[in-house]
N, CA, C and O atoms as CSV, one atom per row, in Angstrom:
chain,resi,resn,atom,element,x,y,z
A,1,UNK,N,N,12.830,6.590,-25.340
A,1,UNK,CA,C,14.202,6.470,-25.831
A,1,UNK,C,C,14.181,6.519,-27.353
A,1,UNK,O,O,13.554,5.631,-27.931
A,2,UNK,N,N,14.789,7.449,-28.058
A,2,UNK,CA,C,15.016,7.239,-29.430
A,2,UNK,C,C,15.963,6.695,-29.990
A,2,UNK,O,O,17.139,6.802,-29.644
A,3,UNK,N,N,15.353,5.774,-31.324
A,3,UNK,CA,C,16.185,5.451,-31.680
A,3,UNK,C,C,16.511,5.374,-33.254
A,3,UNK,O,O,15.919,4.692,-34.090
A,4,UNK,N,N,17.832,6.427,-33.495
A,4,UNK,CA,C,17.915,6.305,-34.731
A,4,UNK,C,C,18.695,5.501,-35.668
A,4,UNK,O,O,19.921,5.398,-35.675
A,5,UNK,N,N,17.769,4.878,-36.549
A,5,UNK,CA,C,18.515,4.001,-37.416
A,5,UNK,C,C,19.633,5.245,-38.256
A,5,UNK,O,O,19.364,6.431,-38.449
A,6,UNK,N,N,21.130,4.386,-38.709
A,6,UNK,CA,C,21.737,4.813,-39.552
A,6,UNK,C,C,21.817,5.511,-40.600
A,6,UNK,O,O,22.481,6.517,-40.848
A,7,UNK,N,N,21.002,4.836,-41.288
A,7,UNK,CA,C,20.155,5.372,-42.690
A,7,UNK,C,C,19.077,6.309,-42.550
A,7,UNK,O,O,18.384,6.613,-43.521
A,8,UNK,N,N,18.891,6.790,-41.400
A,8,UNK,CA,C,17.804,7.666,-41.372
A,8,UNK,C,C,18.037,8.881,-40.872
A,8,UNK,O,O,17.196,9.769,-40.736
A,9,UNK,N,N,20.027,8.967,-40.390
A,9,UNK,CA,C,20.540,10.166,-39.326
A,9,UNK,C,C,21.193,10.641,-40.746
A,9,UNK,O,O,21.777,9.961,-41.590
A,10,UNK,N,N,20.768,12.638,-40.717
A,10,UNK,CA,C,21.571,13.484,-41.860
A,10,UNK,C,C,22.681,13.546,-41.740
A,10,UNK,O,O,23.362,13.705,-40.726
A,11,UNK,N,N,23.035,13.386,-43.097
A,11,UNK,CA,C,24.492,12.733,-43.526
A,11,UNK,C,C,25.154,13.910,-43.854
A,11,UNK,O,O,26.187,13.345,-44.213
A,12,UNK,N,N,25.412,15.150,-44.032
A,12,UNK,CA,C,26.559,15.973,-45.027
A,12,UNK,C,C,28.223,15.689,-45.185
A,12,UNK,O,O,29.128,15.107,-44.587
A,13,UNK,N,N,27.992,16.529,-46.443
A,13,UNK,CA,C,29.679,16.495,-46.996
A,13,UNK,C,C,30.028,17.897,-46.151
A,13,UNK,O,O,29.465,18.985,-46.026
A,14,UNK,N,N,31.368,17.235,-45.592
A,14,UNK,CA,C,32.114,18.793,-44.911
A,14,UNK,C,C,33.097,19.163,-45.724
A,14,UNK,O,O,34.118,18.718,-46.250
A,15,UNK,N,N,32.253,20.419,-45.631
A,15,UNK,CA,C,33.010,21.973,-46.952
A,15,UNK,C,C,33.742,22.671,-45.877
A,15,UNK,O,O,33.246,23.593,-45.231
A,16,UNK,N,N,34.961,22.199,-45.697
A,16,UNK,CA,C,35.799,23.619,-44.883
A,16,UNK,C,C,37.446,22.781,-45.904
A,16,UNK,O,O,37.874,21.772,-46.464
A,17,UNK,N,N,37.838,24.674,-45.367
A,17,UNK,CA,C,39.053,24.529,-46.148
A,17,UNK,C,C,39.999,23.423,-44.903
A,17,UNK,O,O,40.079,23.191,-43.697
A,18,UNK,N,N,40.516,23.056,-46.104
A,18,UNK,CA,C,41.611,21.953,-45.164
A,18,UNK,C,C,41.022,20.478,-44.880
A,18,UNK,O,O,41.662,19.806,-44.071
A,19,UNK,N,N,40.004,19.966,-45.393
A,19,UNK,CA,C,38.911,18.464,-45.670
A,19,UNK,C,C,38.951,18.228,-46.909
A,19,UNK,O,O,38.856,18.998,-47.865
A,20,UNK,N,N,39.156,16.681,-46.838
A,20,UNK,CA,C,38.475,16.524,-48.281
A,20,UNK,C,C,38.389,14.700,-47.661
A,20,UNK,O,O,38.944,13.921,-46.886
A,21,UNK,N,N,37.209,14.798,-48.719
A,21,UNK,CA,C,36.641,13.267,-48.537
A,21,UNK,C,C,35.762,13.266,-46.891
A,21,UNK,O,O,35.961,12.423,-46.016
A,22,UNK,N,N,35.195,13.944,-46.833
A,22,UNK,CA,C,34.914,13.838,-45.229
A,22,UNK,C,C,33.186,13.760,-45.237
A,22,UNK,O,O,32.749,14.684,-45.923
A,23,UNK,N,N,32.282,13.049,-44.757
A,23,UNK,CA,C,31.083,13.471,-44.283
A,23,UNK,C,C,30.815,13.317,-42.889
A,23,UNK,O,O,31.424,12.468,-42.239
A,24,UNK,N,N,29.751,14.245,-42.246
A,24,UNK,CA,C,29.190,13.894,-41.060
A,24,UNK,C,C,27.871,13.814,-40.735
A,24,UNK,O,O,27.093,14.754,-40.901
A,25,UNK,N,N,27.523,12.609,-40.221
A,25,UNK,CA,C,26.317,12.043,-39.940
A,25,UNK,C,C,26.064,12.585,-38.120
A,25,UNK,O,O,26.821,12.492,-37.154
A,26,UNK,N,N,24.635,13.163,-38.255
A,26,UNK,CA,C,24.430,13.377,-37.156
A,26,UNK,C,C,23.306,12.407,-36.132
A,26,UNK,O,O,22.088,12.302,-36.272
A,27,UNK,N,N,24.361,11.651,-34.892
A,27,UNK,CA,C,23.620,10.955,-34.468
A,27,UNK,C,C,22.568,11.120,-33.330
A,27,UNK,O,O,21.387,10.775,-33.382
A,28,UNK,N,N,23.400,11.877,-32.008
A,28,UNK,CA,C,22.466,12.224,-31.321
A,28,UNK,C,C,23.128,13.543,-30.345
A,28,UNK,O,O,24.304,13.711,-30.023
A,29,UNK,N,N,21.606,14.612,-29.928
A,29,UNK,CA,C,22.338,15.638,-29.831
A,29,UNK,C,C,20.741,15.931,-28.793
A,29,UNK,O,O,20.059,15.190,-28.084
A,30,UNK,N,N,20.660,17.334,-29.166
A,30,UNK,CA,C,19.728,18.102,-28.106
A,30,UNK,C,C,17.660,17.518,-28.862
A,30,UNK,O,O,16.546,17.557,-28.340
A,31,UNK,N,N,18.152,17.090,-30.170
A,31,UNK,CA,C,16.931,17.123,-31.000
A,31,UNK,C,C,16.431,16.022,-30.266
A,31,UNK,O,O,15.296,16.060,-29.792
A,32,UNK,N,N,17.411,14.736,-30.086
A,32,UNK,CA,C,16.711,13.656,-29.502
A,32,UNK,C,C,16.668,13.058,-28.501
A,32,UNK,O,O,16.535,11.886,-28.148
A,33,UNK,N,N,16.913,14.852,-27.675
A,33,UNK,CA,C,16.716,14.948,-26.041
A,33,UNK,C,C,18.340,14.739,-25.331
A,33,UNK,O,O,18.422,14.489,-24.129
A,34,UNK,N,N,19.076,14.814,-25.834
A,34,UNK,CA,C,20.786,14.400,-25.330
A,34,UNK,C,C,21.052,16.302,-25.280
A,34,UNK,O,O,21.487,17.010,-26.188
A,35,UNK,N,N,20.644,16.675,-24.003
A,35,UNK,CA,C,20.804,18.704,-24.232
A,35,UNK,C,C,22.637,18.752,-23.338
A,35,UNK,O,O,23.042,18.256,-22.287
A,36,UNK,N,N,23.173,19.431,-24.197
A,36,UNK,CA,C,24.611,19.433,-23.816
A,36,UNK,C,C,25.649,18.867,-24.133
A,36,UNK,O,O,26.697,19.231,-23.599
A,37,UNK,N,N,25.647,17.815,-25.095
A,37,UNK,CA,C,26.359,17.296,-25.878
A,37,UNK,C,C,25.785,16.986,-26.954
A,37,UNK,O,O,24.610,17.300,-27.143
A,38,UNK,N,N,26.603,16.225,-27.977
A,38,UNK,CA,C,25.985,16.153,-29.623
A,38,UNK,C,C,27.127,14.623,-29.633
A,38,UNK,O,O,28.148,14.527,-28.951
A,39,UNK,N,N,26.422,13.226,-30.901
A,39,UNK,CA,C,27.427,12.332,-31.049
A,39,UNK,C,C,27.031,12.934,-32.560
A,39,UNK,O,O,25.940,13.309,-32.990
A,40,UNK,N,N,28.643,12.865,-33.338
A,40,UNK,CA,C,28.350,12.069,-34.798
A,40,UNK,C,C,29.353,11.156,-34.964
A,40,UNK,O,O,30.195,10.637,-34.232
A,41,UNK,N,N,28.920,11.071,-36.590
A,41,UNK,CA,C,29.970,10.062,-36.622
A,41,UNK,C,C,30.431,10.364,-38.469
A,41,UNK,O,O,29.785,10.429,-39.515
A,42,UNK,N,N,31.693,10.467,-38.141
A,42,UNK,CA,C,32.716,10.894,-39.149
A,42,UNK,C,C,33.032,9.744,-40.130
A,42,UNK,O,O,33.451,8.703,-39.624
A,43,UNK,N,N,32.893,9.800,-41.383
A,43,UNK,CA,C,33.687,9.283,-42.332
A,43,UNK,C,C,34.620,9.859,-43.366
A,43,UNK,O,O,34.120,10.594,-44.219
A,44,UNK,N,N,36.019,9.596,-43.398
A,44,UNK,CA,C,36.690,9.376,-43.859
A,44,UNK,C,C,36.695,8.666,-45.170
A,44,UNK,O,O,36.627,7.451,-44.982
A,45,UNK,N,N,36.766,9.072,-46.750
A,45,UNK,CA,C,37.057,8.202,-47.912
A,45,UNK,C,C,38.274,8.295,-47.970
A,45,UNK,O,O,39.000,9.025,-47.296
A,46,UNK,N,N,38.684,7.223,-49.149
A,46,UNK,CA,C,40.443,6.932,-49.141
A,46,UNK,C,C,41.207,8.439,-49.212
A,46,UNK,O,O,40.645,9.507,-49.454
A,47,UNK,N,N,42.359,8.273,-48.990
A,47,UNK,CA,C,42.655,9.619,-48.654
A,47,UNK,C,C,42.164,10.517,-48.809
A,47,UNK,O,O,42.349,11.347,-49.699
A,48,UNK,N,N,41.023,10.520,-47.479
A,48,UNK,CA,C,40.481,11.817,-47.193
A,48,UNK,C,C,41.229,11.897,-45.204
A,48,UNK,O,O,41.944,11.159,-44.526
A,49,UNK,N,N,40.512,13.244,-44.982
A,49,UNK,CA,C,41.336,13.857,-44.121
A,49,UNK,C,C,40.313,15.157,-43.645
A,49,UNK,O,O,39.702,15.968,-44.341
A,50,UNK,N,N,40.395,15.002,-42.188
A,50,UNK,CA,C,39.789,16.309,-41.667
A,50,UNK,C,C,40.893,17.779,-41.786
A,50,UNK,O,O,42.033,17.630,-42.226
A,51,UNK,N,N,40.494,18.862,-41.436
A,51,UNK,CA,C,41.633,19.774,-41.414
A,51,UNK,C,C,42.052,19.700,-39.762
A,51,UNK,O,O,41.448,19.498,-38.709
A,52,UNK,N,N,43.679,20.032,-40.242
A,52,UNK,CA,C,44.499,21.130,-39.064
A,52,UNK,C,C,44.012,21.928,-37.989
A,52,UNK,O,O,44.617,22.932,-37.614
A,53,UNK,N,N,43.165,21.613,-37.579
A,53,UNK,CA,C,42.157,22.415,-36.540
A,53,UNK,C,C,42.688,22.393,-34.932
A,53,UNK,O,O,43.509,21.589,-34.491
A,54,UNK,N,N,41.922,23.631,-34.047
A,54,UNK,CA,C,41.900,23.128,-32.732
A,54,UNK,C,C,40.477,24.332,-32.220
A,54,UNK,O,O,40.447,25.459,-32.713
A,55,UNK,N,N,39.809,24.044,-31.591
A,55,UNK,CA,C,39.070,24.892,-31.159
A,55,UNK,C,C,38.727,24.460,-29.271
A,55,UNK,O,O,39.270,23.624,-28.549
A,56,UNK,N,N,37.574,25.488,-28.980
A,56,UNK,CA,C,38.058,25.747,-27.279
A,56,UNK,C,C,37.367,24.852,-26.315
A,56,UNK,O,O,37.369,24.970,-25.089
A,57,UNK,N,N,36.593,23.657,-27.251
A,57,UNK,CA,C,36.119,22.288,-26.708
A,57,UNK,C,C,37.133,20.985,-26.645
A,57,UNK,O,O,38.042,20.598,-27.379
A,58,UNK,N,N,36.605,20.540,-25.545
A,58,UNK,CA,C,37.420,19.083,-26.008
A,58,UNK,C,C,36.395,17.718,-26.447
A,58,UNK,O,O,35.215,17.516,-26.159
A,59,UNK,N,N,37.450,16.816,-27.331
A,59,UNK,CA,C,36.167,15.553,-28.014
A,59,UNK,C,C,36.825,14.736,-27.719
A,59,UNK,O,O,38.032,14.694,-27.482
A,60,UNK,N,N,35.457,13.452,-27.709
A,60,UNK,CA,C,36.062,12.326,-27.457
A,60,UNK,C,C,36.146,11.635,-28.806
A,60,UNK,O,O,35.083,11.801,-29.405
A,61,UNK,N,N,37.062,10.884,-29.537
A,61,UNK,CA,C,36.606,9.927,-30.682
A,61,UNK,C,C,36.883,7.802,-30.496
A,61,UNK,O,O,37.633,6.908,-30.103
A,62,UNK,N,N,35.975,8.035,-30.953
A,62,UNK,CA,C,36.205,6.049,-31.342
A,62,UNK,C,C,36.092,5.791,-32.748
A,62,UNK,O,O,35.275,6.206,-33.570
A,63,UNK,N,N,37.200,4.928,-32.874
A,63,UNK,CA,C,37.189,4.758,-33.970
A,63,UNK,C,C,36.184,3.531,-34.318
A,63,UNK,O,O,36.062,2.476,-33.696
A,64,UNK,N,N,35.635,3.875,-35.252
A,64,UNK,CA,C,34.050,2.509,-35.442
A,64,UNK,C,C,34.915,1.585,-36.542
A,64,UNK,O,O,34.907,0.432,-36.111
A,65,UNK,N,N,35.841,1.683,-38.116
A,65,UNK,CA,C,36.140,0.877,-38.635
A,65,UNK,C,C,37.442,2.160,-39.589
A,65,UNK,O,O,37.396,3.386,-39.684
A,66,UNK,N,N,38.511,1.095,-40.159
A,66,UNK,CA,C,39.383,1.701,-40.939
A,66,UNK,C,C,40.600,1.673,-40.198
A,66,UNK,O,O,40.803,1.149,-39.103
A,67,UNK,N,N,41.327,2.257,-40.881
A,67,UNK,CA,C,43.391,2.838,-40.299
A,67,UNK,C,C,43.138,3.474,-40.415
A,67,UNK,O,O,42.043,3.679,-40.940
A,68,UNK,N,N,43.908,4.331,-40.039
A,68,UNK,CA,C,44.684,5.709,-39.887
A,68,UNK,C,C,45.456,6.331,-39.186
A,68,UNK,O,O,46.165,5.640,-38.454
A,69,UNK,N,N,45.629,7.851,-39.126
A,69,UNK,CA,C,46.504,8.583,-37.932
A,69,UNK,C,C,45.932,9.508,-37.416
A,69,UNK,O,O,45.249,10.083,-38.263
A,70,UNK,N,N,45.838,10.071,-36.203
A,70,UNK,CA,C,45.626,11.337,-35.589
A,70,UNK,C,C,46.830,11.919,-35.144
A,70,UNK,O,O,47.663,11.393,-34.406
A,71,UNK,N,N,46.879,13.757,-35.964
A,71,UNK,CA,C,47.966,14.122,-35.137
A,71,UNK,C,C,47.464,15.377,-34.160
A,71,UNK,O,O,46.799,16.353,-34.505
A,72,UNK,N,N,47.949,15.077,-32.927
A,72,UNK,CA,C,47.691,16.188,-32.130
A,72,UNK,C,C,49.105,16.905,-31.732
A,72,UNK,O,O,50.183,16.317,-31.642
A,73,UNK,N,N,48.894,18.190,-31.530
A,73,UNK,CA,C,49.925,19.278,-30.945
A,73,UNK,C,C,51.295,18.132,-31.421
A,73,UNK,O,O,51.601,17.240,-30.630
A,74,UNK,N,N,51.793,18.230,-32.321
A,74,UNK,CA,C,52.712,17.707,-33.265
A,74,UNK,C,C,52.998,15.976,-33.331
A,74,UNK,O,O,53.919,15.577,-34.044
A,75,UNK,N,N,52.164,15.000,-32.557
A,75,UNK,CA,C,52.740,14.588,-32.542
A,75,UNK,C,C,51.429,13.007,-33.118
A,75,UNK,O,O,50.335,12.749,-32.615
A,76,UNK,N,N,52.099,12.322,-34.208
A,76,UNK,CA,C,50.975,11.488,-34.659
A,76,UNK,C,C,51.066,10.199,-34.703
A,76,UNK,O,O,52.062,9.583,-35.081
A,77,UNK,N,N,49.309,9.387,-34.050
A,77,UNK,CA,C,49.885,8.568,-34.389
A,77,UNK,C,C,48.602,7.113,-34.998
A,77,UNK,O,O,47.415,7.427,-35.095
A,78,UNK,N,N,48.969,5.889,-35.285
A,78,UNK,CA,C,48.150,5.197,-35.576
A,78,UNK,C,C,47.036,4.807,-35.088
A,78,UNK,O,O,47.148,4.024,-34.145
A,79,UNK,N,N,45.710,5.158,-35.489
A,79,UNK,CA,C,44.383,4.459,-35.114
A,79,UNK,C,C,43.936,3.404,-35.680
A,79,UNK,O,O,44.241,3.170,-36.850
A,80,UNK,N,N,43.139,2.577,-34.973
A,80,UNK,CA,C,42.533,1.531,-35.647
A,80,UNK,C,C,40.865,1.466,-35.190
A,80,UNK,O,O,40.512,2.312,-34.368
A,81,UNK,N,N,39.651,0.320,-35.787
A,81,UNK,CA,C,39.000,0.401,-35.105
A,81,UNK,C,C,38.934,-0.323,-33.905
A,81,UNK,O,O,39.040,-1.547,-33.830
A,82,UNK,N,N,38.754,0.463,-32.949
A,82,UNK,CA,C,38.642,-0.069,-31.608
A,82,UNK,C,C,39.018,1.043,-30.609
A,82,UNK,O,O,38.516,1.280,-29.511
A,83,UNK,N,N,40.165,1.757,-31.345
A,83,UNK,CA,C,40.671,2.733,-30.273
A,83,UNK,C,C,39.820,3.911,-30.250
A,83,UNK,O,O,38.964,4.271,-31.057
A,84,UNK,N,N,40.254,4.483,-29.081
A,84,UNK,CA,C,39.756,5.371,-28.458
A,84,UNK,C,C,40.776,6.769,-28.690
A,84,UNK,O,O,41.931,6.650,-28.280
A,85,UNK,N,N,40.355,8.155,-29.373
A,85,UNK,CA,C,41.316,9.313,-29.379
A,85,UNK,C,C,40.437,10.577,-28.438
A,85,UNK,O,O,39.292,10.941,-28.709
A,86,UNK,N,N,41.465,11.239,-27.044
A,86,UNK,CA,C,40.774,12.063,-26.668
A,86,UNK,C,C,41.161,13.340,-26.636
A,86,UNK,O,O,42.144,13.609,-25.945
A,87,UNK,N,N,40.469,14.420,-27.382
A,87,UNK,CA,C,41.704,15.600,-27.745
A,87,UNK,C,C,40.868,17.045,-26.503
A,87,UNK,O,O,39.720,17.485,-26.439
A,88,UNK,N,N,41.844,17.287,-25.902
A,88,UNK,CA,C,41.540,18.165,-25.416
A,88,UNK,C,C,41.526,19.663,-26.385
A,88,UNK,O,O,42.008,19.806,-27.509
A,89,UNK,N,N,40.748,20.781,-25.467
A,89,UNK,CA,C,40.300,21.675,-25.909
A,89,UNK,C,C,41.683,22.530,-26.021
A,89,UNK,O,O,42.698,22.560,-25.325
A,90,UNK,N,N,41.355,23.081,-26.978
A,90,UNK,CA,C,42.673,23.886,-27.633
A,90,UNK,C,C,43.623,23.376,-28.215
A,90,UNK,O,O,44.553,24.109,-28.552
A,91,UNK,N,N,43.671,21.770,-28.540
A,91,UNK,CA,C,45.459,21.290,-29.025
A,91,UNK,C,C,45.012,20.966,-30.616
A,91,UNK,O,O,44.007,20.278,-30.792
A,92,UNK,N,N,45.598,21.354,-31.505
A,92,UNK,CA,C,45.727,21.149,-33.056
A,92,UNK,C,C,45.724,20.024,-32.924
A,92,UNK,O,O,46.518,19.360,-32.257
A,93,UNK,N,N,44.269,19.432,-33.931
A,93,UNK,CA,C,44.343,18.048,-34.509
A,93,UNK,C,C,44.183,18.165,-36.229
A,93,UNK,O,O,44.013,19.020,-37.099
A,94,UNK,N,N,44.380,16.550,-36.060
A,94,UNK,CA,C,43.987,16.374,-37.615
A,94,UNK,C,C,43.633,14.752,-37.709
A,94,UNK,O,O,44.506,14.190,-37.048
A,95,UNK,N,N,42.861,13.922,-38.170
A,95,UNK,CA,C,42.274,12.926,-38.314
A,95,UNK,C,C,42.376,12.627,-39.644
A,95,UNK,O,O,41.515,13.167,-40.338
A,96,UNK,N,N,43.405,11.719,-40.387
A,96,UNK,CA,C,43.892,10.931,-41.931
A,96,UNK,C,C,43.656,9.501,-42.117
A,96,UNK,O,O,44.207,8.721,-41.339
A,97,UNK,N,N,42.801,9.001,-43.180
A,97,UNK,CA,C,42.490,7.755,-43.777
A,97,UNK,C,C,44.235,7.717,-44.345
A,97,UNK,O,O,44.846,8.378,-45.184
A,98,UNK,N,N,44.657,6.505,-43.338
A,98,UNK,CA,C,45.712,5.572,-44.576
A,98,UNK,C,C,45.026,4.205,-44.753
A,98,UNK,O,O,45.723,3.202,-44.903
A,99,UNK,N,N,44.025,4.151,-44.743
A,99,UNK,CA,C,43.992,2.443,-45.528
A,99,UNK,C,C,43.180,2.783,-46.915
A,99,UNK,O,O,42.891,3.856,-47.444
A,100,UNK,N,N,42.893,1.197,-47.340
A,100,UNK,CA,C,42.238,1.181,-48.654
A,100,UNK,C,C,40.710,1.660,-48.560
A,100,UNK,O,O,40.333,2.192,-49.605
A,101,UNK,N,N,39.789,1.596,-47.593
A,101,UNK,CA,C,38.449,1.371,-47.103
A,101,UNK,C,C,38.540,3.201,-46.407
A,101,UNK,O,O,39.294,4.163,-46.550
A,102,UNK,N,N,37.329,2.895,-45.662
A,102,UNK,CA,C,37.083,4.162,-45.170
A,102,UNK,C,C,37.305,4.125,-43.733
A,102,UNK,O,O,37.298,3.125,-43.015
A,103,UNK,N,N,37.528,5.487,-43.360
A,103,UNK,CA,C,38.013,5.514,-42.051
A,103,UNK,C,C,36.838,5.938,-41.057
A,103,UNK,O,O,36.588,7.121,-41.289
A,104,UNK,N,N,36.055,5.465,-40.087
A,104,UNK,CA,C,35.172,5.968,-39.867
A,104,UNK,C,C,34.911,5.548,-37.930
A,104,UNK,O,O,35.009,4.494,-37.301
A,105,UNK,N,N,34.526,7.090,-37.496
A,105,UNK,CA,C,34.760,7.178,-35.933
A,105,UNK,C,C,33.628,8.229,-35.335
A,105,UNK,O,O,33.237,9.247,-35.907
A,106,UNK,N,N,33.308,7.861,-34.376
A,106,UNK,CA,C,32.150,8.723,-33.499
A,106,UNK,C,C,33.177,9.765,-32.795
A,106,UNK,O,O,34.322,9.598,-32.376
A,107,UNK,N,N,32.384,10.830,-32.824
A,107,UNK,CA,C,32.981,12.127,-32.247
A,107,UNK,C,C,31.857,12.911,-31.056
A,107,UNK,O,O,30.775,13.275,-31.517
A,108,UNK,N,N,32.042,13.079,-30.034
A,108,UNK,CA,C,31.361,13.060,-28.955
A,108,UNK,C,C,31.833,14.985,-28.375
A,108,UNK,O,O,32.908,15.205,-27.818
A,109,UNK,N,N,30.749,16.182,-28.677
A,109,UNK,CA,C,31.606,17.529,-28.605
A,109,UNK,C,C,30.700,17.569,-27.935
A,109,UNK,O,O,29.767,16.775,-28.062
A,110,UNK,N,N,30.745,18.802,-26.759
A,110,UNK,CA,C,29.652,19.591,-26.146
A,110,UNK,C,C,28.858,20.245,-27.215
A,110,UNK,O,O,29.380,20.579,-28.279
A,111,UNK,N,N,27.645,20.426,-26.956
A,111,UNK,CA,C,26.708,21.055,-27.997
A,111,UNK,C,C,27.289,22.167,-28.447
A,111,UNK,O,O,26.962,22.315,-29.624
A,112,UNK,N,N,27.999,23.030,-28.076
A,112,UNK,CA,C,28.375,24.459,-28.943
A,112,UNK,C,C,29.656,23.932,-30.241
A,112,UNK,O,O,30.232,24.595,-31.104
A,113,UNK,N,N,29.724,22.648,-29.920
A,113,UNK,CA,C,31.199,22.442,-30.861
A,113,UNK,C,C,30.112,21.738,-32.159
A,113,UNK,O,O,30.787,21.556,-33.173
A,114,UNK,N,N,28.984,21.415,-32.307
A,114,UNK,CA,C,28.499,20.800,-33.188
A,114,UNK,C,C,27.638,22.289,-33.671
A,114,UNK,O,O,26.827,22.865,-32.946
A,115,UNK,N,N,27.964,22.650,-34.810
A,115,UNK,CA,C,27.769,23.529,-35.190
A,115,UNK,C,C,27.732,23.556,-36.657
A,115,UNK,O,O,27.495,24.609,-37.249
């Protein structure tokens, strides 16, 4: 069983148009034997924000700590940590830090969506 400490899973800044303030840490996927799905885990800095997206997977998210909103196929609404957001494949999301702290949530894609 592996196990990776926090500080030891690669961290990047996500460069796509329509993000800002965003990194993703990669936790577990095909490398450490998990073949067919991938976890990371998303942070959010103060108003930061994933983009307007939808693509042809669906994810699961938890939120680990922070506020915010998710809007899907128009319609948005408050997260906290604890909750659970599940977006099916194909519906426009978007994932927004409104608090002071960071917004930060595990994202659970089939392996072709971690890319």
């Amino acid at each position: 069983m592996p196990l990776l400490k926090r500080e030891d899973m690669k961290t990047v800044k996500v460069e796509m148009e329509g993000a800002l303030n965003v990194t993703k840490a990669s936790a577990i996927g095909a490398a450490q034997g998990w073949t067919g799905w991938s976890m990371r885990i998303f942070t959010l800095g103060k108003d930061g924000f994933t983009p307007f997206h939808s693509h042809p997977w669906p994810h699961i998210n938890y939120i680990i700590s922070g506020t915010g909103t998710v809007h899907v196929d128009g319609k948005e609404q408050t997260v906290k940590a604890g909750d659970t957001a599940f977006i099916e494949a194909g519906e426009k999301h978007q994932f927004k830090n409104q608090g002071e702290g960071d917004l930060s949530f595990i994202c659970i894609v089939p392996e072709e969506g971690d890319k």
